[in-house]
C-alpha positions in Angstrom: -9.0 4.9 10.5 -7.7 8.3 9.4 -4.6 8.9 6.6 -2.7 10.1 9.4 -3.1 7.4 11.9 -2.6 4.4 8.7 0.9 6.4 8.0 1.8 6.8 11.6 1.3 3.1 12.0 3.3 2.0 8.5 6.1 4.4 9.7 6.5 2.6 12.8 6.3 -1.0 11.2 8.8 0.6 8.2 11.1 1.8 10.9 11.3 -1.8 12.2 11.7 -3.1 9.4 14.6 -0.6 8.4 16.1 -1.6 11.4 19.5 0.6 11.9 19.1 2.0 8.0 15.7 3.9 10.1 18.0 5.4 13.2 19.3 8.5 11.1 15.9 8.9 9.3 13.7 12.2 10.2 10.2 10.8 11.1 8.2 13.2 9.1 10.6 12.2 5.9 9.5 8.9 6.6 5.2 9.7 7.1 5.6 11.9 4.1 7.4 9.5 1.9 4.5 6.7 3.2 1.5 9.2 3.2 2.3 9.6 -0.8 1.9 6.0 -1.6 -1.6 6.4 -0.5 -2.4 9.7 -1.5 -4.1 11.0 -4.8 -3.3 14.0 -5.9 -5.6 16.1 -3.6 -3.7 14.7 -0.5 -6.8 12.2 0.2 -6.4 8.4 1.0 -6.3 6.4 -2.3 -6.7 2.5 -2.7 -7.3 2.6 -6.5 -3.7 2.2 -7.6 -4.0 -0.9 -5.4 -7.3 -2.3 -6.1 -6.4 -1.7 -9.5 -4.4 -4.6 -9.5 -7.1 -6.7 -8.4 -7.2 -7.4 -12.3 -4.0 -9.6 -12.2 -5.5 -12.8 -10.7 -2.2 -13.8 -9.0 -2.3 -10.1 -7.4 -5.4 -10.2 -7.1 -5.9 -13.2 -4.5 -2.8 -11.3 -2.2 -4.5 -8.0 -2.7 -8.3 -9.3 -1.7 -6.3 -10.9 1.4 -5.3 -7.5 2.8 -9.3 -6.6 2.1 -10.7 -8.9 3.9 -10.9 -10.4 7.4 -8.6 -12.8 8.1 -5.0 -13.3 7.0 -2.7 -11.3 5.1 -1.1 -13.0 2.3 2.9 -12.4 1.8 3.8 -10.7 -1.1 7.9 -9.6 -1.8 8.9 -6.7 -2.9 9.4 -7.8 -6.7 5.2 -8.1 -6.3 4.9 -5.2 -4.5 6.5 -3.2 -6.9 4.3 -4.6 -9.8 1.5 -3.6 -7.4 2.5 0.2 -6.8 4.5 1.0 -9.7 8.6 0.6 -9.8 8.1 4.3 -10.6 6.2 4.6 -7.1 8.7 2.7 -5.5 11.6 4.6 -6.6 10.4 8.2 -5.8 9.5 6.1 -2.2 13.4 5.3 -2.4 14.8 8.7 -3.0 12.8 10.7 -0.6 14.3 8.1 2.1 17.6 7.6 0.7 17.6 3.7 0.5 18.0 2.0 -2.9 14.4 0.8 -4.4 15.1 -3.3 -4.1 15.4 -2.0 0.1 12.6 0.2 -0.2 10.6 -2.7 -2.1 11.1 -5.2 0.6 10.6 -3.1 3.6 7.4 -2.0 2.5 6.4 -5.7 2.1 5.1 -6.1 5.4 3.5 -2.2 5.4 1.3 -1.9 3.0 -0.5 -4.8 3.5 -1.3 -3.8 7.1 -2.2 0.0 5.9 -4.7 -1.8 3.6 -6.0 -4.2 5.8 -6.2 -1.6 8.8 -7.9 0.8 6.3 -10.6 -2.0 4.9 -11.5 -3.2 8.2 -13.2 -6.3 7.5 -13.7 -5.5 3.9 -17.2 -5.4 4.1 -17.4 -1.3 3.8 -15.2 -1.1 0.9 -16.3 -3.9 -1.2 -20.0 -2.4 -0.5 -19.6 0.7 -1.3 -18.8 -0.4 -4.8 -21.1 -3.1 -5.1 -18.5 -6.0 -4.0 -15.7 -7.4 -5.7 -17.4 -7.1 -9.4 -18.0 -3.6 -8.6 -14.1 -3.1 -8.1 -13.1 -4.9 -10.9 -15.3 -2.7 -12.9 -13.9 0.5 -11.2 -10.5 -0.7 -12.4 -11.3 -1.1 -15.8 -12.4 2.4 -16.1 -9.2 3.3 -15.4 -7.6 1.3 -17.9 -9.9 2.8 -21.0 
């Protein structure tokens, strides 16, 4: 699945979750805003940030349920924002207009159905770095 289709998608699930906060929002405010919790710097879809927190072993088991087939662990926004960043979560906030507790728990739902939608089974991401070990490694190169 494309960036474009995944944000389409989380902006319709966001919008229901918003409920009437989501009537006087612009829909490309609202793509835009999701789009750049998924982007890296060059515009392209980015899971690292996420599998990054793979690390965290509580995280970890909510994160490798999104991965995988099957179902989606919850997670609240308090988690989600340890996932992203508060600092992700904010800038989310402001381009929207909504305070960043809101923000936190609307995207609660999303982003674990962008990541699930965009890892399919899992099978094609965790292969293409050699499994789960091979993500875990990934992430600690980011940490060094």
């Amino acid at each position: 699945m494309e960036l474009s289709d995944l944000v389409q998608m989380g902006s319709q699930l966001l919008k229901e979750k918003l409920g009437d906060q989501a009537a006087e929002m612009d829909e490309n405010t609202i793509t835009d805003a999701l789009g750049s919790l998924f982007s890296n710097e060059e515009g392209s879809f980015d899971l690292s940030h996420i599998l990054s927190s793979l690390q965290d072993s509580s995280i970890g088991e909510i994160i490798s349920s999104w991965i995988g087939s099957g179902e989606n662990l919850p997670v609240d926004g308090s988690t989600l924002s340890n996932i992203l960043g508060s600092d992700q979560i904010s800038a989310f906030a402001e381009k929207l207009g909504i305070d960043p507790d809101t923000a936190a728990e609307s995207l609660s739902d999303v982003v674990p159905n962008i990541v699930d939608k965009a890892t399919g089974d899992g099978s094609s991401i965790l292969d293409s770095f050699d499994g789960l070990d091979g993500i875990m490694n990934m992430a600690n190169k980011f940490f060094k």
